[in-house]
N, C-alpha and C positions, 0 to 999 in steps of 0.2 A: 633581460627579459624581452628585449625588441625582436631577438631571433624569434620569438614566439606571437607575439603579437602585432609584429609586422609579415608574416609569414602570408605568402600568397596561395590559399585555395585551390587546387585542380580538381573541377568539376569534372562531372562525365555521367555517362551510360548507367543507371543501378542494375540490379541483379534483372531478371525473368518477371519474380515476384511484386516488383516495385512498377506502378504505371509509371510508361514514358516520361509522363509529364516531370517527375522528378529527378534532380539529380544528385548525384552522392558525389564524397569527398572526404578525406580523411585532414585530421586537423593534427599537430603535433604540440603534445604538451610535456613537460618536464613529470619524472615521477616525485619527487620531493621540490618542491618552489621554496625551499631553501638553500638549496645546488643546483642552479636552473642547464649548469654544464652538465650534468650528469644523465642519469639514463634516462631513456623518453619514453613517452606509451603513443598508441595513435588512438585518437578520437576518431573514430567513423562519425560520418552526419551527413543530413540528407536534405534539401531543400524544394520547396516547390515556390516559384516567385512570381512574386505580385503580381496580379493581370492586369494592373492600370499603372503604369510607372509613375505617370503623371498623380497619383492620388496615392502612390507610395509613401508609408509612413515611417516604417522602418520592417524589423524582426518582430515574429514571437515563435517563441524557441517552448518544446512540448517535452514534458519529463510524462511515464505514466504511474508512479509509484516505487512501490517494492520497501525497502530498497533492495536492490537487485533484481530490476527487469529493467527489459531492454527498450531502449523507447525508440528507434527509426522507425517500427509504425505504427506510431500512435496521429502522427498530422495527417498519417495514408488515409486513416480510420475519421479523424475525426472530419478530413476533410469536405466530405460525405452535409456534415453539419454544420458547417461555419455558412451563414449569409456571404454573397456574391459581395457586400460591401466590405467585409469581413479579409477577404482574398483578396480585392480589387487595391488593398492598404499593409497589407503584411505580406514578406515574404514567411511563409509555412518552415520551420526549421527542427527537426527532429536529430534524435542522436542516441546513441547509448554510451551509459557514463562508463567512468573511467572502471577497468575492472568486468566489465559485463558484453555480451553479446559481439559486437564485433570489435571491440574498443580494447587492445589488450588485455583479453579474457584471464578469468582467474581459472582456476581449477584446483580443489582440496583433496583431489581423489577419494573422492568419497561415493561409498555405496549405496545400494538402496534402500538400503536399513536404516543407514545413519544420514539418508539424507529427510528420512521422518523426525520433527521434534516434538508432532503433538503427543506426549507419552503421558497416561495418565499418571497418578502418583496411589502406588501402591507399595505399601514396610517392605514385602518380599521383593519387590522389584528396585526399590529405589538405589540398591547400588549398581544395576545393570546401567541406570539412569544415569550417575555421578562416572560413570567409564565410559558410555557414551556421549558425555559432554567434553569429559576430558580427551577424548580421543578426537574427535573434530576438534578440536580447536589445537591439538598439536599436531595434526594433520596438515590442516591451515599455514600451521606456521613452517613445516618442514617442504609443503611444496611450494614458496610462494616467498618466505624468508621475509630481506627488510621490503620487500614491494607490499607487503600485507599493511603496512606501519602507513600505507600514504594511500589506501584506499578507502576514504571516507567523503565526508558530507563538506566539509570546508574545502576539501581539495576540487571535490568537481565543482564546485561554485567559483573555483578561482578557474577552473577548464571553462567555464560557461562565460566567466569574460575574458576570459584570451579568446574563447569562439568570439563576443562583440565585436574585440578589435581590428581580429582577423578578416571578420563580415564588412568591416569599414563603418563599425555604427557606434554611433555615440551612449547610447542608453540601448536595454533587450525590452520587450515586452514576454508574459512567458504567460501560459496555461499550465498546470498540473492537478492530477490528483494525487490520495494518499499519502504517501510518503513524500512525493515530489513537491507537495506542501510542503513541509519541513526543508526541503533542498532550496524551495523558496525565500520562505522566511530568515532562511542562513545567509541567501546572495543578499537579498536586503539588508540585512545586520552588518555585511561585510563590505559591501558597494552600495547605499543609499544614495549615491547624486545618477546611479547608472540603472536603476531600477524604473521604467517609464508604467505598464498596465499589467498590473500581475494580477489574475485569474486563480486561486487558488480553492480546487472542489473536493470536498468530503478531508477537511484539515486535521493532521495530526496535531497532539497534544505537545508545544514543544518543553514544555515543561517537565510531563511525565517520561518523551520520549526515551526508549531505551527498555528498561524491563517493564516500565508503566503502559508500554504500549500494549503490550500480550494481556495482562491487568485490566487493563480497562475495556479491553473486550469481554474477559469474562463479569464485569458488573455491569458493561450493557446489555449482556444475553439475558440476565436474568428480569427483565423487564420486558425486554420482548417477548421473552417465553409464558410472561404472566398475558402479556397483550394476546397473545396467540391463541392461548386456554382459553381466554374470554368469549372471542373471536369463534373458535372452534366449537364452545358450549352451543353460544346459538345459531350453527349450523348439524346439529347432532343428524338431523333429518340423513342430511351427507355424508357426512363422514360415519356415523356413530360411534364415537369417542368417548361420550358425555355430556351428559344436559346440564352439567353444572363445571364449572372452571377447574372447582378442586375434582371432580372426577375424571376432566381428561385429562389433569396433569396425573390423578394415580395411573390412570390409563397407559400414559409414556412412560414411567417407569418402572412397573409391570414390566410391557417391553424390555426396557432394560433388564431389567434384572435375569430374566427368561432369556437373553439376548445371551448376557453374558456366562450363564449355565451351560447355554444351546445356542450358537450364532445362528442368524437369521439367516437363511438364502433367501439370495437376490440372484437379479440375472447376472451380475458381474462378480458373485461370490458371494461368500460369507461374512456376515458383520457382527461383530461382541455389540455388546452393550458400550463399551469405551467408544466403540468409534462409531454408534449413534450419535454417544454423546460430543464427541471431533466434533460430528457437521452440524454444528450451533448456529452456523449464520443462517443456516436456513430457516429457522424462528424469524426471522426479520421479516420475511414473505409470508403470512398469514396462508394465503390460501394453498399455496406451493407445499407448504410443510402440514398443512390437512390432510394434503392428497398422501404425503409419504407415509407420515406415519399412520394412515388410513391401511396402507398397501401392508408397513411391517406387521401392522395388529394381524391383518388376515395370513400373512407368513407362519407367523407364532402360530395361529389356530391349524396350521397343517395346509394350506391353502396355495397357490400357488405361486412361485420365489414373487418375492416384492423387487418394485421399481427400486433400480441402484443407487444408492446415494451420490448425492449431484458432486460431479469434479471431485473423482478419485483418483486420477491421479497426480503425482507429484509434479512439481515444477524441474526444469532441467537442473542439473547439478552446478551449473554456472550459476545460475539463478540463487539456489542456495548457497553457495560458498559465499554471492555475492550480498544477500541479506548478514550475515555472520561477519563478512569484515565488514560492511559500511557499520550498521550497529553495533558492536561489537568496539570496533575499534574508536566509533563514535563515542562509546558512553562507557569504556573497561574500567575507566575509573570509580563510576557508580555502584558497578555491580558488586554484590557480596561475595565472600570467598571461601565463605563457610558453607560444606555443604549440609548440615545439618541444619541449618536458619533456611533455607531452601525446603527442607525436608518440612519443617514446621506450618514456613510459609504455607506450604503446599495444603498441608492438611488443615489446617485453620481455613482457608480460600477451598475446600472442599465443601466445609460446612458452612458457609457465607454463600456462594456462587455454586451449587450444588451441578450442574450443567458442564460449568470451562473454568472453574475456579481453579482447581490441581493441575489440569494442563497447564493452564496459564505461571500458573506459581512456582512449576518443579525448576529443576535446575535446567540453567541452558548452557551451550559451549561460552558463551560470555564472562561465565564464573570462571573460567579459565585461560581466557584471553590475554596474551598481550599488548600493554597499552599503545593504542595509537600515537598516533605524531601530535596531537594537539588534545588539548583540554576541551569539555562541549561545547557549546555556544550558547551564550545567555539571549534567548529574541528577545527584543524590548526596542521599538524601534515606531519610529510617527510615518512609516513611508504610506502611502497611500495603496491598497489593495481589494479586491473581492474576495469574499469569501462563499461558496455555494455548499450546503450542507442539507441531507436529509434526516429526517426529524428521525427515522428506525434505519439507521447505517449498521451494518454488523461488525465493519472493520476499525470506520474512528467513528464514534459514538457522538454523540449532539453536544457534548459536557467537553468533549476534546475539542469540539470547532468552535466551542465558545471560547475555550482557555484561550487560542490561537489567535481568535478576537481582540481578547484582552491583553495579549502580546504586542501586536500589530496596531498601536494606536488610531494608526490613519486608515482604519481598514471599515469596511461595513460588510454588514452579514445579512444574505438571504436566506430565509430556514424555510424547508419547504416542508409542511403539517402532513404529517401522513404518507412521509414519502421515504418508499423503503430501498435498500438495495444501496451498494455504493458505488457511488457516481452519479453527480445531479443532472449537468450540462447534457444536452443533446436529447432529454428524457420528456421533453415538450410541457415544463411546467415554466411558471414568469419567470425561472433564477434564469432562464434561454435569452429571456426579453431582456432581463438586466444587464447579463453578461456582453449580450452581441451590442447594448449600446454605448456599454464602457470601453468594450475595447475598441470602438469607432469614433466614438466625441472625446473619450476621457473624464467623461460626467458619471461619479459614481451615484449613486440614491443618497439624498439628502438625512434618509434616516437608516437602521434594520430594516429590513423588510422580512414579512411573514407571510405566504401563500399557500393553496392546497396540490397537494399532488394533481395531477390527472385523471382523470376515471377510469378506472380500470389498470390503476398501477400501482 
Protein backbone atom coordinates (compact mmCIF):
# COMPACT_ATOMS: atom_id res chain seq x y z
CA UNK A 1 0.00 0.00 0.00
CA UNK A 2 2.98 2.64 0.43
CA UNK A 3 2.62 3.08 -3.51
CA UNK A 4 -0.60 4.55 -2.52
CA UNK A 5 -0.08 6.36 0.47
CA UNK A 6 3.13 7.49 -0.11
CA UNK A 7 2.25 8.85 -3.58
CA UNK A 8 2.98 12.58 -4.15
CA UNK A 9 0.04 15.01 -5.15
CA UNK A 10 0.30 17.29 -8.51
CA UNK A 11 -1.51 20.21 -7.78
CA UNK A 12 -2.49 22.69 -10.51
CA UNK A 13 -4.91 25.12 -12.32
CA UNK A 14 -8.95 23.67 -11.84
CA UNK A 15 -11.21 24.00 -14.44
CA UNK A 16 -12.90 27.73 -15.52
CA UNK A 17 -15.68 27.03 -13.04
CA UNK A 18 -13.42 26.65 -9.87
CA UNK A 19 -12.03 30.09 -8.23
CA UNK A 20 -8.21 30.59 -8.70
CA UNK A 21 -7.90 30.25 -5.24
CA UNK A 22 -8.14 26.40 -5.52
CA UNK A 23 -6.32 23.72 -6.62
CA UNK A 24 -7.15 20.26 -8.06
CA UNK A 25 -5.30 16.98 -8.30
CA UNK A 26 -6.10 13.68 -8.66
CA UNK A 27 -5.27 10.94 -6.12
CA UNK A 28 -4.51 7.23 -7.09
CA UNK A 29 -6.28 4.50 -5.24
CA UNK A 30 -6.54 0.73 -5.81
CA UNK A 31 -10.21 -0.61 -7.08
CA UNK A 32 -10.26 -3.61 -4.68
CA UNK A 33 -7.62 -2.96 -1.40
CA UNK A 34 -7.54 -6.46 -1.36
CA UNK A 35 -5.20 -6.55 -4.60
CA UNK A 36 -3.68 -3.19 -4.04
CA UNK A 37 -1.36 -4.40 -7.61
CA UNK A 38 -4.46 -4.41 -9.49
CA UNK A 39 -6.55 -2.04 -11.40
CA UNK A 40 -6.71 1.61 -10.03
CA UNK A 41 -9.33 4.40 -10.23
CA UNK A 42 -8.31 8.29 -9.96
CA UNK A 43 -9.70 10.19 -7.22
CA UNK A 44 -10.22 13.87 -8.37
CA UNK A 45 -9.89 16.41 -5.32
CA UNK A 46 -9.55 19.75 -4.85
CA UNK A 47 -7.96 21.93 -2.17
CA UNK A 48 -8.05 25.53 -0.99
CA UNK A 49 -5.13 26.00 1.93
CA UNK A 50 -5.03 27.49 4.90
CA UNK A 51 -4.52 31.35 5.13
CA UNK A 52 -2.35 31.32 8.07
CA UNK A 53 0.14 28.47 7.97
CA UNK A 54 1.38 29.48 11.10
CA UNK A 55 -2.29 28.67 12.76
CA UNK A 56 -2.48 25.67 10.54
CA UNK A 57 -4.12 22.68 12.01
CA UNK A 58 -4.40 20.25 9.62
CA UNK A 59 -7.36 19.05 6.84
CA UNK A 60 -11.16 19.05 6.60
CA UNK A 61 -12.09 17.07 3.87
CA UNK A 62 -16.22 17.87 2.70
CA UNK A 63 -18.51 14.87 1.38
CA UNK A 64 -21.98 16.44 0.35
CA UNK A 65 -24.34 13.46 0.61
CA UNK A 66 -26.13 11.18 -1.99
CA UNK A 67 -24.75 8.67 -1.98
CA UNK A 68 -23.78 9.41 -5.35
CA UNK A 69 -22.98 13.17 -5.67
CA UNK A 70 -20.23 14.71 -6.50
CA UNK A 71 -18.54 16.71 -3.82
CA UNK A 72 -15.45 19.09 -5.53
CA UNK A 73 -17.91 21.82 -4.81
CA UNK A 74 -19.29 21.64 -1.86
CA UNK A 75 -15.79 23.57 0.11
CA UNK A 76 -16.31 26.03 -3.20
CA UNK A 77 -19.95 26.63 -1.66
CA UNK A 78 -19.62 26.30 1.74
CA UNK A 79 -16.51 28.41 1.67
CA UNK A 80 -18.81 31.39 1.44
CA UNK A 81 -19.68 30.32 5.23
CA UNK A 82 -16.82 29.08 7.14
CA UNK A 83 -15.54 32.07 9.74
CA UNK A 84 -11.88 33.58 8.67
CA UNK A 85 -10.64 31.51 11.84
CA UNK A 86 -12.30 28.58 10.23
CA UNK A 87 -9.87 28.93 6.85
CA UNK A 88 -7.03 30.71 8.75
CA UNK A 89 -6.68 26.48 10.52
CA UNK A 90 -7.73 24.08 7.82
CA UNK A 91 -6.84 23.48 4.51
CA UNK A 92 -10.52 23.26 2.66
CA UNK A 93 -10.53 19.68 0.86
CA UNK A 94 -13.15 18.48 -1.49
CA UNK A 95 -13.40 15.45 -3.85
CA UNK A 96 -15.80 13.18 -5.53
CA UNK A 97 -15.84 9.67 -4.29
CA UNK A 98 -14.78 6.79 -6.01
CA UNK A 99 -17.31 5.91 -8.75
CA UNK A 100 -18.89 9.56 -9.17
CA UNK A 101 -18.16 12.83 -11.00
CA UNK A 102 -14.83 12.98 -12.01
CA UNK A 103 -13.33 10.12 -10.06
CA UNK A 104 -13.70 7.09 -12.29
CA UNK A 105 -17.24 7.53 -13.26
CA UNK A 106 -19.71 4.87 -13.22
CA UNK A 107 -22.16 4.66 -15.96
CA UNK A 108 -25.35 1.81 -16.07
CA UNK A 109 -26.72 3.11 -19.30
CA UNK A 110 -29.59 3.84 -18.19
CA UNK A 111 -32.39 5.92 -19.59
CA UNK A 112 -34.79 8.37 -18.49
CA UNK A 113 -37.38 6.16 -17.54
CA UNK A 114 -35.46 3.95 -15.61
CA UNK A 115 -33.49 6.51 -14.17
CA UNK A 116 -36.93 7.46 -12.01
CA UNK A 117 -37.42 5.12 -8.86
CA UNK A 118 -40.16 7.15 -7.31
CA UNK A 119 -42.91 4.53 -8.85
CA UNK A 120 -45.93 4.51 -6.92
CA UNK A 121 -47.35 0.91 -6.18
CA UNK A 122 -50.14 0.00 -8.17
CA UNK A 123 -51.61 -4.40 -8.66
CA UNK A 124 -51.58 -3.31 -12.56
CA UNK A 125 -48.45 -1.86 -12.41
CA UNK A 126 -46.37 -3.70 -10.14
CA UNK A 127 -44.86 -5.98 -12.42
CA UNK A 128 -43.70 -3.19 -14.96
CA UNK A 129 -42.11 -2.25 -11.41
CA UNK A 130 -40.32 -5.79 -10.58
CA UNK A 131 -38.74 -5.51 -14.60
CA UNK A 132 -37.66 -2.29 -13.87
CA UNK A 133 -35.68 -3.05 -10.93
CA UNK A 134 -34.43 -6.00 -12.35
CA UNK A 135 -33.42 -4.34 -15.40
CA UNK A 136 -31.03 -1.58 -13.70
CA UNK A 137 -29.56 -3.62 -11.64
CA UNK A 138 -28.24 -6.02 -14.49
CA UNK A 139 -27.59 -3.19 -16.46
CA UNK A 140 -25.32 -2.18 -13.66
CA UNK A 141 -23.74 -5.07 -13.55
CA UNK A 142 -23.13 -5.72 -17.36
CA UNK A 143 -21.64 -2.28 -17.95
CA UNK A 144 -19.39 -2.00 -15.02
CA UNK A 145 -18.72 -5.94 -14.14
CA UNK A 146 -16.43 -6.73 -11.02
CA UNK A 147 -15.63 -2.60 -10.63
CA UNK A 148 -19.38 -2.48 -9.42
CA UNK A 149 -18.37 -5.22 -6.23
CA UNK A 150 -15.87 -2.19 -4.89
CA UNK A 151 -18.00 0.67 -5.15
CA UNK A 152 -19.20 1.38 -1.81
CA UNK A 153 -19.02 3.14 1.56
CA UNK A 154 -15.96 1.09 3.20
CA UNK A 155 -14.14 1.49 0.18
CA UNK A 156 -14.17 5.26 -0.10
CA UNK A 157 -13.47 5.62 3.69
CA UNK A 158 -10.28 3.54 3.11
CA UNK A 159 -9.81 6.33 -0.40
CA UNK A 160 -10.30 9.21 2.38
CA UNK A 161 -7.27 7.84 4.32
CA UNK A 162 -4.92 7.09 1.60
CA UNK A 163 -6.15 10.96 0.65
CA UNK A 164 -4.66 11.73 4.76
CA UNK A 165 -1.50 10.02 4.04
CA UNK A 166 -0.98 11.25 0.81
CA UNK A 167 -1.84 15.12 2.26
CA UNK A 168 1.03 14.21 4.77
CA UNK A 169 -1.59 14.34 7.82
CA UNK A 170 -1.82 12.50 10.69
CA UNK A 171 -5.61 12.57 11.52
CA UNK A 172 -8.60 14.35 8.63
CA UNK A 173 -11.02 16.46 10.28
CA UNK A 174 -14.24 16.29 7.90
CA UNK A 175 -17.86 18.17 7.46
CA UNK A 176 -20.70 16.23 5.73
CA UNK A 177 -24.29 16.18 5.16
CA UNK A 178 -26.77 13.34 4.40
CA UNK A 179 -25.43 10.38 3.41
CA UNK A 180 -21.85 11.76 3.83
CA UNK A 181 -22.89 11.26 7.51
CA UNK A 182 -23.07 7.67 7.20
CA UNK A 183 -19.43 7.81 5.04
CA UNK A 184 -18.53 9.38 8.31
CA UNK A 185 -19.52 7.34 10.94
CA UNK A 186 -17.99 4.38 8.61
CA UNK A 187 -14.26 6.28 8.55
CA UNK A 188 -14.71 6.40 12.29
CA UNK A 189 -15.68 2.77 12.95
CA UNK A 190 -12.80 1.91 10.47
CA UNK A 191 -9.92 4.39 11.50
CA UNK A 192 -10.79 5.82 15.09
CA UNK A 193 -7.14 7.01 16.34
CA UNK A 194 -7.41 9.09 12.60
CA UNK A 195 -10.54 10.69 13.07
CA UNK A 196 -9.61 14.51 14.69
CA UNK A 197 -13.38 17.02 14.41
CA UNK A 198 -16.12 15.40 12.40
CA UNK A 199 -18.92 17.70 11.71
CA UNK A 200 -21.75 15.66 10.73
CA UNK A 201 -25.34 17.73 9.55
CA UNK A 202 -28.76 16.32 9.00
CA UNK A 203 -27.45 12.20 9.97
CA UNK A 204 -28.53 9.15 8.35
CA UNK A 205 -29.93 6.26 10.33
CA UNK A 206 -26.99 3.98 10.33
CA UNK A 207 -28.90 1.31 11.55
CA UNK A 208 -31.81 1.49 9.19
CA UNK A 209 -29.51 2.57 6.45
CA UNK A 210 -30.16 0.88 3.23
CA UNK A 211 -33.94 0.25 2.43
CA UNK A 212 -34.92 1.90 5.97
CA UNK A 213 -33.53 4.92 4.41
CA UNK A 214 -36.43 5.58 1.69
CA UNK A 215 -38.86 4.05 4.96
CA UNK A 216 -38.15 6.51 7.06
CA UNK A 217 -38.86 9.13 4.97
CA UNK A 218 -42.12 8.23 4.31
CA UNK A 219 -43.01 8.06 8.21
CA UNK A 220 -41.43 11.43 8.54
CA UNK A 221 -43.73 12.89 5.81
CA UNK A 222 -46.62 11.93 7.57
CA UNK A 223 -46.07 14.29 10.53
CA UNK A 224 -45.09 17.08 8.69
CA UNK A 225 -48.01 16.71 6.50
CA UNK A 226 -50.11 16.81 9.78
CA UNK A 227 -47.92 20.04 10.90
CA UNK A 228 -48.63 21.59 7.65
CA UNK A 229 -52.62 21.22 7.79
CA UNK A 230 -52.37 22.69 11.00
CA UNK A 231 -50.36 25.33 9.94
CA UNK A 232 -52.44 25.93 6.69
CA UNK A 233 -56.00 25.91 8.75
CA UNK A 234 -54.89 29.03 10.42
CA UNK A 235 -53.97 30.77 7.46
CA UNK A 236 -57.33 29.83 5.44
CA UNK A 237 -57.59 33.76 5.00
CA UNK A 238 -54.36 32.93 2.38
CA UNK A 239 -54.42 30.30 1.01
CA UNK A 240 -58.11 29.06 1.40
CA UNK A 241 -57.69 25.44 1.85
CA UNK A 242 -59.48 25.01 5.18
CA UNK A 243 -60.31 26.35 8.46
CA UNK A 244 -59.84 23.30 9.98
CA UNK A 245 -56.76 20.79 9.51
CA UNK A 246 -58.97 17.89 8.54
CA UNK A 247 -60.32 20.00 5.80
CA UNK A 248 -57.30 20.94 4.23
CA UNK A 249 -56.02 17.68 4.26
CA UNK A 250 -59.44 16.61 2.33
CA UNK A 251 -58.71 19.61 0.32
CA UNK A 252 -55.05 17.92 -0.90
CA UNK A 253 -56.53 14.88 -1.68
CA UNK A 254 -59.37 15.93 -3.64
CA UNK A 255 -56.55 17.42 -5.63
CA UNK A 256 -55.24 14.24 -5.77
CA UNK A 257 -57.59 12.40 -6.79
CA UNK A 258 -58.81 14.90 -9.60
CA UNK A 259 -55.23 15.00 -10.37
CA UNK A 260 -54.94 11.70 -11.19
CA UNK A 261 -58.37 11.30 -13.26
CA UNK A 262 -57.18 14.71 -15.08
CA UNK A 263 -53.40 15.80 -14.51
CA UNK A 264 -53.03 19.21 -13.32
CA UNK A 265 -51.24 21.79 -15.68
CA UNK A 266 -48.42 23.52 -14.58
CA UNK A 267 -46.16 25.74 -16.30
CA UNK A 268 -43.69 22.85 -16.86
CA UNK A 269 -46.51 20.24 -17.63
CA UNK A 270 -48.76 17.95 -16.39
CA UNK A 271 -48.89 16.24 -12.96
CA UNK A 272 -51.01 12.94 -11.79
CA UNK A 273 -51.89 12.92 -8.49
CA UNK A 274 -48.71 10.30 -7.86
CA UNK A 275 -46.40 12.84 -8.56
CA UNK A 276 -48.04 15.31 -6.19
CA UNK A 277 -47.81 12.97 -4.09
CA UNK A 278 -43.35 12.43 -5.14
CA UNK A 279 -42.93 15.90 -3.86
CA UNK A 280 -43.47 15.08 -0.27
CA UNK A 281 -40.67 17.07 1.02
CA UNK A 282 -42.22 19.91 0.38
CA UNK A 283 -44.61 19.41 3.49
CA UNK A 284 -41.48 20.19 5.55
CA UNK A 285 -41.69 24.02 4.43
CA UNK A 286 -45.12 24.97 5.77
CA UNK A 287 -45.46 28.14 3.99
CA UNK A 288 -43.87 27.06 0.51
CA UNK A 289 -46.19 24.18 0.24
CA UNK A 290 -49.40 26.64 1.09
CA UNK A 291 -48.35 28.54 -1.70
CA UNK A 292 -48.31 25.26 -4.14
CA UNK A 293 -50.95 23.66 -3.34
CA UNK A 294 -52.93 26.83 -3.18
CA UNK A 295 -51.79 27.29 -6.97
CA UNK A 296 -53.01 23.27 -7.85
CA UNK A 297 -56.40 23.79 -6.09
CA UNK A 298 -56.98 26.84 -8.50
CA UNK A 299 -55.47 24.48 -11.60
CA UNK A 300 -58.28 21.93 -10.75
CA UNK A 301 -60.85 24.73 -10.77
CA UNK A 302 -59.95 25.52 -14.59
CA UNK A 303 -57.76 28.61 -13.53
CA UNK A 304 -54.60 29.22 -14.82
CA UNK A 305 -51.50 26.26 -15.01
CA UNK A 306 -50.22 26.17 -11.28
CA UNK A 307 -46.61 26.98 -10.20
CA UNK A 308 -44.33 23.74 -11.27
CA UNK A 309 -43.40 21.39 -8.68
CA UNK A 310 -40.25 22.39 -7.10
CA UNK A 311 -36.83 20.27 -8.72
CA UNK A 312 -38.26 18.19 -11.37
CA UNK A 313 -35.91 17.12 -12.78
CA UNK A 314 -33.67 14.29 -12.35
CA UNK A 315 -30.30 13.96 -11.24
CA UNK A 316 -27.62 13.04 -13.83
CA UNK A 317 -27.30 9.39 -14.70
CA UNK A 318 -23.94 9.13 -12.87
CA UNK A 319 -25.44 10.20 -9.91
CA UNK A 320 -27.99 7.61 -10.14
CA UNK A 321 -26.05 4.64 -10.97
CA UNK A 322 -23.97 5.97 -8.34
CA UNK A 323 -26.81 5.99 -5.44
CA UNK A 324 -27.54 2.10 -6.64
CA UNK A 325 -23.99 0.70 -6.33
CA UNK A 326 -22.96 2.56 -3.13
CA UNK A 327 -26.39 1.24 -1.44
CA UNK A 328 -26.92 -1.35 -3.08
CA UNK A 329 -23.94 -2.95 -2.79
CA UNK A 330 -23.56 -1.45 0.65
CA UNK A 331 -26.66 -3.35 2.25
CA UNK A 332 -27.51 -6.45 -1.06
CA UNK A 333 -27.45 -8.58 1.77
CA UNK A 334 -30.24 -6.96 3.64
CA UNK A 335 -32.60 -6.60 1.06
CA UNK A 336 -35.45 -9.00 0.32
CA UNK A 337 -35.73 -11.14 -2.80
CA UNK A 338 -39.06 -11.80 -2.93
CA UNK A 339 -40.96 -9.61 -5.00
CA UNK A 340 -44.09 -10.24 -3.64
CA UNK A 341 -42.95 -9.21 0.30
CA UNK A 342 -42.12 -5.92 -1.72
CA UNK A 343 -45.47 -5.99 -3.28
CA UNK A 344 -47.21 -6.44 0.26
CA UNK A 345 -44.72 -4.14 1.77
CA UNK A 346 -45.90 -1.59 -0.47
CA UNK A 347 -49.46 -1.82 0.18
CA UNK A 348 -49.50 -2.21 3.96
CA UNK A 349 -46.98 1.29 3.85
CA UNK A 350 -49.75 2.66 1.53
CA UNK A 351 -52.24 2.51 4.18
CA UNK A 352 -49.82 3.45 7.25
CA UNK A 353 -47.94 6.59 5.20
CA UNK A 354 -50.76 7.34 2.96
CA UNK A 355 -48.48 10.22 1.10
CA UNK A 356 -44.58 8.26 0.44
CA UNK A 357 -45.55 4.98 2.01
CA UNK A 358 -45.70 2.75 -1.66
CA UNK A 359 -43.06 4.83 -3.12
CA UNK A 360 -40.90 4.25 -0.37
CA UNK A 361 -41.80 0.25 0.14
CA UNK A 362 -42.16 -0.93 -3.61
CA UNK A 363 -39.31 -2.81 -4.91
CA UNK A 364 -36.06 -1.17 -5.86
CA UNK A 365 -32.99 -2.59 -8.21
CA UNK A 366 -31.48 -3.59 -4.67
CA UNK A 367 -33.64 -6.72 -4.67
CA UNK A 368 -31.74 -7.69 -7.36
CA UNK A 369 -28.33 -6.74 -6.78
CA UNK A 370 -25.15 -8.32 -6.60
CA UNK A 371 -23.40 -8.56 -3.36
CA UNK A 372 -20.79 -6.19 -2.62
CA UNK A 373 -17.25 -6.80 -1.49
CA UNK A 374 -18.01 -6.58 2.07
CA UNK A 375 -20.77 -7.18 4.76
CA UNK A 376 -22.43 -3.50 6.30
CA UNK A 377 -20.72 -1.95 8.99
CA UNK A 378 -22.06 -2.18 12.39
CA UNK A 379 -21.41 1.95 13.83
CA UNK A 380 -20.86 1.65 17.35
CA UNK A 381 -18.07 3.56 18.27
CA UNK A 382 -16.92 6.49 21.40
CA UNK A 383 -15.14 8.73 18.85
CA UNK A 384 -15.89 12.10 19.55
CA UNK A 385 -18.36 14.09 16.85
CA UNK A 386 -21.15 16.80 16.15
CA UNK A 387 -24.05 16.14 15.17
CA UNK A 388 -26.42 19.25 13.42
CA UNK A 389 -29.96 18.19 12.71
CA UNK A 390 -33.25 19.96 11.88
CA UNK A 391 -36.34 19.29 14.00
CA UNK A 392 -38.70 19.01 10.10
CA UNK A 393 -35.75 17.45 7.68
CA UNK A 394 -37.69 15.73 4.82
CA UNK A 395 -34.55 13.57 3.91
CA UNK A 396 -33.26 12.07 7.40
CA UNK A 397 -35.81 12.70 9.66
CA UNK A 398 -35.06 13.87 13.64
CA UNK A 399 -35.46 9.85 14.80
CA UNK A 400 -32.57 9.02 12.15
CA UNK A 401 -30.06 11.85 13.78
CA UNK A 402 -30.98 10.61 16.93
CA UNK A 403 -30.44 6.79 16.16
CA UNK A 404 -26.84 8.16 14.79
CA UNK A 405 -26.54 9.75 18.23
CA UNK A 406 -26.83 6.71 19.88
CA UNK A 407 -24.30 5.04 17.58
CA UNK A 408 -21.73 7.49 17.92
CA UNK A 409 -21.13 7.46 21.85
CA UNK A 410 -18.84 10.33 21.87
CA UNK A 411 -20.91 12.51 19.85
CA UNK A 412 -23.26 15.45 20.95
CA UNK A 413 -26.26 16.73 19.21
CA UNK A 414 -27.66 20.15 18.28
CA UNK A 415 -31.57 19.93 17.37
CA UNK A 416 -32.66 23.01 15.98
CA UNK A 417 -36.82 23.35 17.08
CA UNK A 418 -38.55 24.38 14.10
CA UNK A 419 -36.11 24.23 11.76
CA UNK A 420 -37.07 22.86 8.27
CA UNK A 421 -35.18 21.92 5.19
CA UNK A 422 -32.21 19.66 5.03
CA UNK A 423 -29.08 21.07 5.83
CA UNK A 424 -28.49 22.86 9.28
CA UNK A 425 -24.83 24.56 9.01
CA UNK A 426 -24.75 27.94 7.20
CA UNK A 427 -28.74 28.51 7.83
CA UNK A 428 -27.71 31.29 10.74
CA UNK A 429 -29.28 29.28 13.65
CA UNK A 430 -26.67 28.39 17.21
CA UNK A 431 -25.98 24.74 15.49
CA UNK A 432 -23.35 27.98 13.24
CA UNK A 433 -22.12 28.91 16.70
CA UNK A 434 -21.47 25.42 17.97
CA UNK A 435 -20.07 24.13 14.83
CA UNK A 436 -17.49 26.91 13.98
CA UNK A 437 -16.30 26.59 17.78
CA UNK A 438 -15.72 22.97 17.57
CA UNK A 439 -14.02 22.86 14.61
CA UNK A 440 -11.62 25.70 16.04
CA UNK A 441 -10.90 24.82 19.91
CA UNK A 442 -12.07 21.05 19.63
CA UNK A 443 -14.56 21.84 22.67
CA UNK A 444 -17.69 20.11 21.84
CA UNK A 445 -21.01 21.34 24.10
CA UNK A 446 -20.86 19.77 27.39
CA UNK A 447 -24.42 18.74 27.01
CA UNK A 448 -27.40 18.33 23.74
CA UNK A 449 -28.20 21.24 22.85
CA UNK A 450 -31.69 22.46 21.71
CA UNK A 451 -32.36 25.94 19.88
CA UNK A 452 -35.00 27.70 17.60
CA UNK A 453 -34.58 28.18 14.04
CA UNK A 454 -34.31 31.74 12.70
CA UNK A 455 -37.19 33.97 11.89
CA UNK A 456 -38.30 33.62 8.99
CA UNK A 457 -37.00 30.00 8.19
Amino acid sequence: MRQYTQQKLHWRHCDAKTPATFQCATLKVPLDYGDPGGRQLDIAVNRLKASSPKERRGVLLFNPGGPGAPGLGLPVVLEAYLPQEVKRQYDLIGFDPRGIGQSSPLSCGLSSDELNFDRAYYAKTFAKDVRWARLVAHKCAAEEGDKLRHITTRDTARDMDVMRAALGERKISYYAGSYGTYLGAVYMQMFPQRADRFVLDSAVDPVRYGRGTFQEMAEGTEPAFVRWSEWTARQHTAYQLGTTPAEVRRTFWEIVAQANRKPVATDEGLLTGDDIRSVRDIFFQKQKAAAWVAELKKATEGAEPATPAPDPELPPENEIAGLWAVMCGDTSATWLRDPEQYRRDAVRDKARYPLYGDFASNIKPCAFWKPGSETPTTVNNDVKALILQNEWDPQTPLTAARNMHRALRGSRMVTVAEGEGHGVYGAGSCADEVANAYLTTGQLPARDLTCHAPAGR
